[in-house]
SESERO-942692 format. One record per residue (C-alpha): residue in one letter; x, y, z. Coordinates in steps of 0.2 Angstrom, whole numbers, plus 2048, in hexadecimal, padded with zeros to 3 digits. Each point is the difference from the previous one (the first is absolute). Last residue first. Layout:
<sites>
resn;u;v;w
A;X;Y;Z
...
</sites>
This chain:
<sites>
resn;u;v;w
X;E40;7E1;D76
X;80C;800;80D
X;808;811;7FB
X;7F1;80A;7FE
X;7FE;802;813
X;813;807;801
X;7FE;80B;7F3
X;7F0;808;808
X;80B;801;811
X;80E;80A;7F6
X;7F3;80C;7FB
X;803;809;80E
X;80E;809;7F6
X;809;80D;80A
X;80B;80B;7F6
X;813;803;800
X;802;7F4;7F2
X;80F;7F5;806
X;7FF;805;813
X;7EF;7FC;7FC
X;7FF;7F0;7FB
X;80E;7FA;80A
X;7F8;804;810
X;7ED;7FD;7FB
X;807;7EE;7FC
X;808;7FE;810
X;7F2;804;808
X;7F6;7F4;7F8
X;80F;7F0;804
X;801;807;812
X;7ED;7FF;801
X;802;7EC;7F8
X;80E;7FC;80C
X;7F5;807;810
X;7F3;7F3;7FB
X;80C;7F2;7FD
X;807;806;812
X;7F0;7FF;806
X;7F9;7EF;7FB
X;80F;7FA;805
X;7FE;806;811
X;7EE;7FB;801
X;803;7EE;7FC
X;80A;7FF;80B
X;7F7;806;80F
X;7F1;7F5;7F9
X;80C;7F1;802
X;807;806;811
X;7EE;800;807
X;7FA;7F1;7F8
X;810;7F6;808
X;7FA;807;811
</sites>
C-alpha cells in the first residue's frame, strides 16, 4: 500500500513540474508575440542552446 501512495506521489509532482514547464513555453510564445506580432518557433532552439 505504501508503494502505491509513493508512486501516486511521485506522479503528481512529476505532473505539475511538467505542467509548470508547458505553462512556462506558452507563456513565452504569449509575450513573444503579443510583443512582435509574429510567431517565433525558434523559441525552442533558444531554449536547447541555453544549457550549453
Amino acid at each position: 500500500m505504501t508503494d502505491l501512495f509513493s508512486g501516486l506521489t511521485q506522479e503528481i509532482i512529476s505532473g505539475i513540474a511538467l505542467g509548470s514547464i508547458y505553462a512556462l513555453i506558452a507563456l513565452g510564445f504569449t509575450m513573444i508575440f503579443k510583443a512582435t506580432e509574429v510567431v517565433n518557433f525558434a523559441q525552442g532552439e533558444l531554449m536547447m542552446v541555453g544549457p550549453m
